[in-house]
DRENDO-1510 file (C-alpha; in Angstrom, 1 decimal, always signed):
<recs>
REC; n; res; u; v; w
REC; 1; UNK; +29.2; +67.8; +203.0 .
REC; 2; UNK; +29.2; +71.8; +203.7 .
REC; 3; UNK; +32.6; +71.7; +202.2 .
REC; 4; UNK; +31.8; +69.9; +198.8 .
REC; 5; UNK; +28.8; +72.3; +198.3 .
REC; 6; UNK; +31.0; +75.1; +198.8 .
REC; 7; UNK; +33.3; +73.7; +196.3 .
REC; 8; UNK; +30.4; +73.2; +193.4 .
REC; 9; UNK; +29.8; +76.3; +194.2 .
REC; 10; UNK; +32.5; +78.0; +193.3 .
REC; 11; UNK; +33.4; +75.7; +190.1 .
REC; 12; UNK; +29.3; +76.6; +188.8 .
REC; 13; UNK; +30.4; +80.3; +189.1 .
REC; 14; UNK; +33.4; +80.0; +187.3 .
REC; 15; UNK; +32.1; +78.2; +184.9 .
REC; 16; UNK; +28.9; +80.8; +184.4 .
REC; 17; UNK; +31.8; +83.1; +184.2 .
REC; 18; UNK; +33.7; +81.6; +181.5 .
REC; 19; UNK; +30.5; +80.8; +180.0 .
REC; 20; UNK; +29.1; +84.3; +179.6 .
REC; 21; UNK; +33.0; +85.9; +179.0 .
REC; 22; UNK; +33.1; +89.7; +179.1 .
REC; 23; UNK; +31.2; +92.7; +177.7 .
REC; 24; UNK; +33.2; +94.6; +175.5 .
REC; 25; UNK; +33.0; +98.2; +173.9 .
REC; 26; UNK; +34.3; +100.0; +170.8 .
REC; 27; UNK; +33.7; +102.9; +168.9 .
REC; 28; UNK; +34.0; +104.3; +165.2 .
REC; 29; UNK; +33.7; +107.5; +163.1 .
REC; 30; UNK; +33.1; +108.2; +159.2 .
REC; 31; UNK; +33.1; +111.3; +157.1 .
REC; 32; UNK; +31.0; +110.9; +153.7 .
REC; 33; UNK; +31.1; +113.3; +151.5 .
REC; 34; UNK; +27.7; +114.1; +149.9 .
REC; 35; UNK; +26.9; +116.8; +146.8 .
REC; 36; UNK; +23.1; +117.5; +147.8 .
REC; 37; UNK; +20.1; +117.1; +149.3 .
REC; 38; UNK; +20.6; +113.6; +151.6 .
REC; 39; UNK; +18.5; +110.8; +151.9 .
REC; 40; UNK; +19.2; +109.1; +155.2 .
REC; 41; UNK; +18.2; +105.6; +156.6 .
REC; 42; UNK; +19.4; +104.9; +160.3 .
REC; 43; UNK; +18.7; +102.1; +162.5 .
REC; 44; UNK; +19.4; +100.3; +165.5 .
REC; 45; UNK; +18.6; +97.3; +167.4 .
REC; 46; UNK; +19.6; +98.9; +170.5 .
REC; 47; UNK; +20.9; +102.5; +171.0 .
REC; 48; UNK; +20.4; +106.1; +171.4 .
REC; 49; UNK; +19.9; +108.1; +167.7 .
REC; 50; UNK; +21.2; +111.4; +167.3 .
REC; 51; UNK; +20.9; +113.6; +164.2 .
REC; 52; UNK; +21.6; +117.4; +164.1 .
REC; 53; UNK; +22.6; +119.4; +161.1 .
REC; 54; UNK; +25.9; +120.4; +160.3 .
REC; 55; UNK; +27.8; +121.2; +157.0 .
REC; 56; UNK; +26.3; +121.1; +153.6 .
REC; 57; UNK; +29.2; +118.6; +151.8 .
REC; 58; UNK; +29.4; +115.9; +154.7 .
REC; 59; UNK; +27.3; +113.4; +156.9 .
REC; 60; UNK; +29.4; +112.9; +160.0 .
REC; 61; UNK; +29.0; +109.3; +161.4 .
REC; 62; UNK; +30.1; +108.8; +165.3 .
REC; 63; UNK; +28.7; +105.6; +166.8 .
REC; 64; UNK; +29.6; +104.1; +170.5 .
REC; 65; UNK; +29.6; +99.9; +170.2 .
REC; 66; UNK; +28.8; +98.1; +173.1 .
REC; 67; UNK; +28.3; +94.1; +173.0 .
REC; 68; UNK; +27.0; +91.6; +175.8 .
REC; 69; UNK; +28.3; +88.5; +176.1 .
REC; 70; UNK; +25.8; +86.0; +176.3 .
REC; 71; UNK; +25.7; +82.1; +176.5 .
REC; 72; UNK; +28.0; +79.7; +174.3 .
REC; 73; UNK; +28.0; +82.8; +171.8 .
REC; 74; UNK; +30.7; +81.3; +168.9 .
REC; 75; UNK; +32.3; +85.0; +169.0 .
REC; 76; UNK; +33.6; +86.4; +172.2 .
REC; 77; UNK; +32.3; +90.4; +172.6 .
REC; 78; UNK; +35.5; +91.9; +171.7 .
REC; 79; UNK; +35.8; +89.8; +168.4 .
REC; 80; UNK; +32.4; +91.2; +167.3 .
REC; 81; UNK; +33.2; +94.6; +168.1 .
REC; 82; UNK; +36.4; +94.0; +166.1 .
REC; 83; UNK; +34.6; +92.9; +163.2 .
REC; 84; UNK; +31.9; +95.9; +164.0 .
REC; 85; UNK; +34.8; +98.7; +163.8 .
REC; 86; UNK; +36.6; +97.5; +160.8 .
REC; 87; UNK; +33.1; +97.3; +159.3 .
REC; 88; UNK; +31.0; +99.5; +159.8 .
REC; 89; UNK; +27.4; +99.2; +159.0 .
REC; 90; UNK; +27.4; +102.2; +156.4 .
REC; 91; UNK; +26.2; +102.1; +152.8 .
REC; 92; UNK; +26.4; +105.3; +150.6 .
REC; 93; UNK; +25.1; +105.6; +147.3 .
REC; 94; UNK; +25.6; +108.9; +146.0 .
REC; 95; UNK; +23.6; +111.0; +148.4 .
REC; 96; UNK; +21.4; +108.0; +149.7 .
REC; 97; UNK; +23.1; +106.8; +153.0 .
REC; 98; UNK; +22.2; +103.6; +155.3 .
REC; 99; UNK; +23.8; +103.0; +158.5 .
REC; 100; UNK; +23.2; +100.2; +160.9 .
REC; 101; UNK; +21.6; +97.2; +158.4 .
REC; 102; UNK; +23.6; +94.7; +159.9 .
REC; 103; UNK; +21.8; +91.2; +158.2 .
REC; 104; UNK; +24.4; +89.1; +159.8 .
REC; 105; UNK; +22.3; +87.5; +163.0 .
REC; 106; UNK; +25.2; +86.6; +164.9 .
REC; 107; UNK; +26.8; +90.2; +164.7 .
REC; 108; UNK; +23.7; +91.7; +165.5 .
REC; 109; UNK; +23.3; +89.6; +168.7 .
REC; 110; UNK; +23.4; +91.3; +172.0 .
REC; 111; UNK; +24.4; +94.3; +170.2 .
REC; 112; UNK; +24.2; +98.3; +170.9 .
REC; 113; UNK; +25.5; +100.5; +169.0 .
REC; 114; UNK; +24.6; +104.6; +169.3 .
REC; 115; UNK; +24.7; +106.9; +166.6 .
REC; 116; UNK; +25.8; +111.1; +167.1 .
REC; 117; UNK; +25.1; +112.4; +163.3 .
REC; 118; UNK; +25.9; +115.5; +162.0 .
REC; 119; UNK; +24.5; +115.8; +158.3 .
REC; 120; UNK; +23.1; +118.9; +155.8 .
REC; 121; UNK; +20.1; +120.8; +156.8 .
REC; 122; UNK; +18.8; +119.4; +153.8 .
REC; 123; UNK; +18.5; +116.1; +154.7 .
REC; 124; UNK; +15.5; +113.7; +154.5 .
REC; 125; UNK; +15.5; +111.3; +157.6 .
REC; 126; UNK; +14.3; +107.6; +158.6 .
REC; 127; UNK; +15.6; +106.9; +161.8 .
REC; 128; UNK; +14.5; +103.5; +163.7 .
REC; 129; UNK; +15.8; +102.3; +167.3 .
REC; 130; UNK; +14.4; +99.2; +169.1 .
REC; 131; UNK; +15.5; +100.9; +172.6 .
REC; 132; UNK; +16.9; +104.2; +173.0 .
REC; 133; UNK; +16.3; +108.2; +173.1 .
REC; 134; UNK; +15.5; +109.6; +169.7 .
REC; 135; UNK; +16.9; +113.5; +169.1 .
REC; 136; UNK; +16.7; +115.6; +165.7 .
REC; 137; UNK; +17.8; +118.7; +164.9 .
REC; 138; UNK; +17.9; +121.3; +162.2 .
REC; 139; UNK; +17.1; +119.0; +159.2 .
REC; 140; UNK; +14.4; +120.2; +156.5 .
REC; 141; UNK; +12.7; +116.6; +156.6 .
REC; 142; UNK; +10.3; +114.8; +155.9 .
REC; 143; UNK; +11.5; +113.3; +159.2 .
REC; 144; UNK; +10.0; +109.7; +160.4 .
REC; 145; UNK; +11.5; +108.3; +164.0 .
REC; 146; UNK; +10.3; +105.2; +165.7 .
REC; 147; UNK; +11.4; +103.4; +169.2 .
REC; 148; UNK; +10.6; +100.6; +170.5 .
REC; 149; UNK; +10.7; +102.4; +174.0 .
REC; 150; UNK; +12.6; +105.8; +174.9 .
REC; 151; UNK; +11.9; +109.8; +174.6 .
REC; 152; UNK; +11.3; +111.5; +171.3 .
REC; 153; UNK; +13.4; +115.1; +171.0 .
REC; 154; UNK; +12.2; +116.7; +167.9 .
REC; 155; UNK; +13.3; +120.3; +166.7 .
REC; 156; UNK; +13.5; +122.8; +164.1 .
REC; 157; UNK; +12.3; +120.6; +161.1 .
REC; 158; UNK; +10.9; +122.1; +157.7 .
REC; 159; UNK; +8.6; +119.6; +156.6 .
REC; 160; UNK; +6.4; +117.0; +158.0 .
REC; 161; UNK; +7.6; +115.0; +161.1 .
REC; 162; UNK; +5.5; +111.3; +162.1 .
REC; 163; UNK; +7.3; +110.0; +165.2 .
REC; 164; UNK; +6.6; +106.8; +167.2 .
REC; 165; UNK; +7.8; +105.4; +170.5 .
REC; 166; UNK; +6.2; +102.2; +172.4 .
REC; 167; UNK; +7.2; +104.0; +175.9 .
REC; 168; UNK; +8.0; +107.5; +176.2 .
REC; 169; UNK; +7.5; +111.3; +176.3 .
REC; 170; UNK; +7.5; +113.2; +172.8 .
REC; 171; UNK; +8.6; +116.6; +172.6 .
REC; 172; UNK; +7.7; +118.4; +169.3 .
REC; 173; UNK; +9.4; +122.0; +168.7 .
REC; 174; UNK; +9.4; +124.7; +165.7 .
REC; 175; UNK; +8.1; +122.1; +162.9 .
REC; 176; UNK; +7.0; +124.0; +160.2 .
REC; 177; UNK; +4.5; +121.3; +158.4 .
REC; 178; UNK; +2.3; +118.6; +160.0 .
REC; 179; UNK; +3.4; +116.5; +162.6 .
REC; 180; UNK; +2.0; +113.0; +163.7 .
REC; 181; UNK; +3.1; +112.0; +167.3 .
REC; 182; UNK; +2.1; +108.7; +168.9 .
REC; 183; UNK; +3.2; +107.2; +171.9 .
REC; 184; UNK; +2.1; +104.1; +174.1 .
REC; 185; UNK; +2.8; +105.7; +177.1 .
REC; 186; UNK; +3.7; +109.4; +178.0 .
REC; 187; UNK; +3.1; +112.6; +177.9 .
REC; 188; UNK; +3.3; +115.0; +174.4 .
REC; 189; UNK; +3.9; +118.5; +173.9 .
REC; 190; UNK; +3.6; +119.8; +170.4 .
REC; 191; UNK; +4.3; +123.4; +169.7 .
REC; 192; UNK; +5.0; +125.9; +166.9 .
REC; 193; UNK; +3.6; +123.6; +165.0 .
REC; 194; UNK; +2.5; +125.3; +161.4 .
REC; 195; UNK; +0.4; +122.3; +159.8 .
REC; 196; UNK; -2.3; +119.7; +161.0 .
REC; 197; UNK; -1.5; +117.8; +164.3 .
REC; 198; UNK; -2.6; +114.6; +165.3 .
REC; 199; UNK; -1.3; +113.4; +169.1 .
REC; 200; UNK; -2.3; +110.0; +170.6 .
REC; 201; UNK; -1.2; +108.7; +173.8 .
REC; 202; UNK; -2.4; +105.5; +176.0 .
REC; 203; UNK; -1.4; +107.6; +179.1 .
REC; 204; UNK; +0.0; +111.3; +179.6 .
REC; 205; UNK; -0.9; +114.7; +178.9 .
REC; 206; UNK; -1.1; +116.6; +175.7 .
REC; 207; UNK; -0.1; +120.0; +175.2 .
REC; 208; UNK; +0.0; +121.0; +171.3 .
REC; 209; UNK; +0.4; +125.0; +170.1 .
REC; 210; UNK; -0.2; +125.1; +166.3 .
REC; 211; UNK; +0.6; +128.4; +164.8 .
REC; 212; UNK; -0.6; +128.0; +161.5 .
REC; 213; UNK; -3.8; +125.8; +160.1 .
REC; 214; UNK; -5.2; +122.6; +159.5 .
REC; 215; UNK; -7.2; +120.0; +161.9 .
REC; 216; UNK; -6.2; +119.0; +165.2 .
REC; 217; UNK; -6.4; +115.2; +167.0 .
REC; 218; UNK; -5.1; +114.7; +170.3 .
REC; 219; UNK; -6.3; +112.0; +172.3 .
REC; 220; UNK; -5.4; +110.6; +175.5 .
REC; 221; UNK; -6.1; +107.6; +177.4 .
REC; 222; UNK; -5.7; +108.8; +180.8 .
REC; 223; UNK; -4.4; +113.0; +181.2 .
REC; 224; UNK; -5.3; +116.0; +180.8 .
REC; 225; UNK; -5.2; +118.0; +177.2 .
REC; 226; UNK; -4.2; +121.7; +176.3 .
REC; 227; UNK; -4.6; +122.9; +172.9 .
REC; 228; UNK; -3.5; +126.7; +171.8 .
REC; 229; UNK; -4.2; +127.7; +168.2 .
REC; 230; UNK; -4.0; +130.8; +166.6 .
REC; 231; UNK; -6.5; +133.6; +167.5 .
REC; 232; UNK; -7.8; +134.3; +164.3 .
REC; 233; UNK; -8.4; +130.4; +163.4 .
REC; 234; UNK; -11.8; +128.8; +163.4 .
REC; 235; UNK; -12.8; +125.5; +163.6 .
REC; 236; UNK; -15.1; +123.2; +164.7 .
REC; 237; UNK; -14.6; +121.3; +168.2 .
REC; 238; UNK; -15.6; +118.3; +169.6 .
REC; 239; UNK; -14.5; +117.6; +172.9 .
REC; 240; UNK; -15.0; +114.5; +175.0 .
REC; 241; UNK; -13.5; +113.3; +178.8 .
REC; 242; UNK; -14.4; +110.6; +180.7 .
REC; 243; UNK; -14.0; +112.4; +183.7 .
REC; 244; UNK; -12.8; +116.2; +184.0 .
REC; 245; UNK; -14.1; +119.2; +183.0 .
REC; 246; UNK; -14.0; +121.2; +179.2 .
REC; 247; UNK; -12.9; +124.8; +179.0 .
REC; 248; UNK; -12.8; +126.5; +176.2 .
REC; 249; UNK; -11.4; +130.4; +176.4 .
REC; 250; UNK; -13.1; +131.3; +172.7 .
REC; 251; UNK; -16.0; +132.8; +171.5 .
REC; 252; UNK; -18.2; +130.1; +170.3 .
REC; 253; UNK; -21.7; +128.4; +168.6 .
REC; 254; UNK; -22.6; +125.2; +170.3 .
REC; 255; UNK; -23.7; +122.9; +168.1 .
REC; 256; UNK; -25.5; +119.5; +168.5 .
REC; 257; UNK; -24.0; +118.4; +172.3 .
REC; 258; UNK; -23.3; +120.1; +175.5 .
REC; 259; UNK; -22.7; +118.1; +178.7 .
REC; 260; UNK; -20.3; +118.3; +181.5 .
REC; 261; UNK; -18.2; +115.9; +179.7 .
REC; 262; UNK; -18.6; +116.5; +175.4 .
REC; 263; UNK; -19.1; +119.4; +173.6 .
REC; 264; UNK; -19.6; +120.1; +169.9 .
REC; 265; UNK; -18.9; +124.0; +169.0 .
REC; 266; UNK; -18.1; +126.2; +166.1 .
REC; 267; UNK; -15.4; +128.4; +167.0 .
REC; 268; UNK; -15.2; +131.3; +164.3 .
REC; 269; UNK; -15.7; +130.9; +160.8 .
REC; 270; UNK; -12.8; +128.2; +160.1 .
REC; 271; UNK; -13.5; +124.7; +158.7 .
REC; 272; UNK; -10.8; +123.1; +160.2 .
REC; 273; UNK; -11.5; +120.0; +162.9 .
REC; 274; UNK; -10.3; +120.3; +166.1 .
REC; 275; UNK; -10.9; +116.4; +167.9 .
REC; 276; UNK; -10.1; +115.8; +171.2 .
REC; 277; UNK; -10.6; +113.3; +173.6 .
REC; 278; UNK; -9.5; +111.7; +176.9 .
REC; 279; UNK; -10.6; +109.3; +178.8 .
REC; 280; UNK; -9.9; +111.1; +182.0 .
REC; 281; UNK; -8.6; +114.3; +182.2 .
REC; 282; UNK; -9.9; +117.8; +181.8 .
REC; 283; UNK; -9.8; +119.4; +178.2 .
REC; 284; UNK; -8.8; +122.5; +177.6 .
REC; 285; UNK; -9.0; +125.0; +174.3 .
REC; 286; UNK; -7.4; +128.5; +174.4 .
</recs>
């Protein structure tokens, strides 16, 4: 009896084996040639997202393919990475580029592909991952990035930047215009920002540094929050924790509220609004 379990055994896991088949990876690269300022549109079901900028005249497109086989799948791995590579996802019009609509479901299925782009500084970016780090560079924007769960790099841009990720930590650097930053869960830092900021997070600290003007959100569910702004601004504050203390290293009116845990203030003559909230956590204004 031992013996003919052993033996099921062993057929089950060949046949889970032959079932499932083998991963398989593959890889391509593009060179487009582009006249202008770019409008780009990247996505991916699954996959990190890298844009940085490069030369004017050319969007460089290197992507890293890797497939999971799954059950009774009609294409083996490597047969869809085959079809992947002599394929790629790219549309160009002019100097309007898409890469990674793939609106066959069976060649999307189980699929990852990563994207490393280099493109103009004067590019305008959408950029959309279901799982994976997010990292731009050097582009004049508007930039808008969205994950469905992985870090948020984001550097050097000229115009507005929103970015989005389900589960991660956002890192906002040398953006010149406003910047919207939202995350499910982890921290944000935000600085040399030049515009209006607005930071939410369902857990982790905030840390923004704006270096120009224009009203300030950040709110946290749980974790402390830091925000720098210039010393000549003014604004109005209104600061709320659930539990922690408020600081605020400014000359300032109160106004209205002042407990342990709110405050309402005029700091200098400014008529800017600077919210911020957590729901524990202690505040901080310098």
């Amino acid at each position: 009896m031992r013996n003919t379990c052993l033996v099921l055994a062993a057929l089950a896991a060949l046949s889970c084996r032959a079932t499932f088949g083998a991963d398989a990876e593959g890889s391509f690269e593009r060179t487009l040639n582009v006249t202008g300022p770019v409008d780009l549109d990247v996505q991916t079901g699954s996959g990190r997202i890298e844009v940085r900028a490069g030369r004017a005249s050319a969007v460089v497109i290197r992507a890293t393919i890797r497939v999971r086989e799954g059950f009774f799948g009609s294409d083996s791995a490597a047969q869809r990475v085959h079809a992947i590579e002599s394929h790629p996802p790219i549309q160009q019009n002019g100097n309007v580029i898409r890469i990674g609509h793939m609106e066959d479901p069976e060649l999307r299925r189980n699929v990852s592909i990563a994207y490393e782009l280099t493109v103009p500084a004067e590019t305008k970016l959408r950029s959309n991952t279901g799982s994976g780090h997010v990292i731009v560079e050097g582009v004049r924007g508007p930039v808008n990035a969205e994950t469905g769960s992985g870090s948020v790099t984001i550097s050097k841009i000229r115009d507005e930047v929103r970015a989005h990720t389900g589960s991660g930590r956002m890192e906002l650097d040398d953006i010149e215009s406003n910047v919207d930053a939202h995350t499910g869960s982890g921290s944000i830092r935000a600085s040399g920002i030049g515009g209006r900021i607005t930071a939410d997070t369902g857990s982790g600290g905030v840390h923004v540094e704006q270096t120009g003007s224009g009203d300030i959100r950040a709110h946290t569910g749980s974790g402390g929050v830091t925000v720098h702004t210039p010393a000549k601004t003014g604004f109005d504050l209104r600061a709320h924790t659930g539990s922690g203390s408020i600081t605020v290293d400014r000359p300032m009116t109160v106004q209205g509220t002042i407990t342990k845990h709110e405050l309402m203030a005029k700091v200098g003559g400014g008529s800017a609004i600077v919210d911020v909230r957590t729901g524990s956590g202690s505040i901080r204004i310098q």
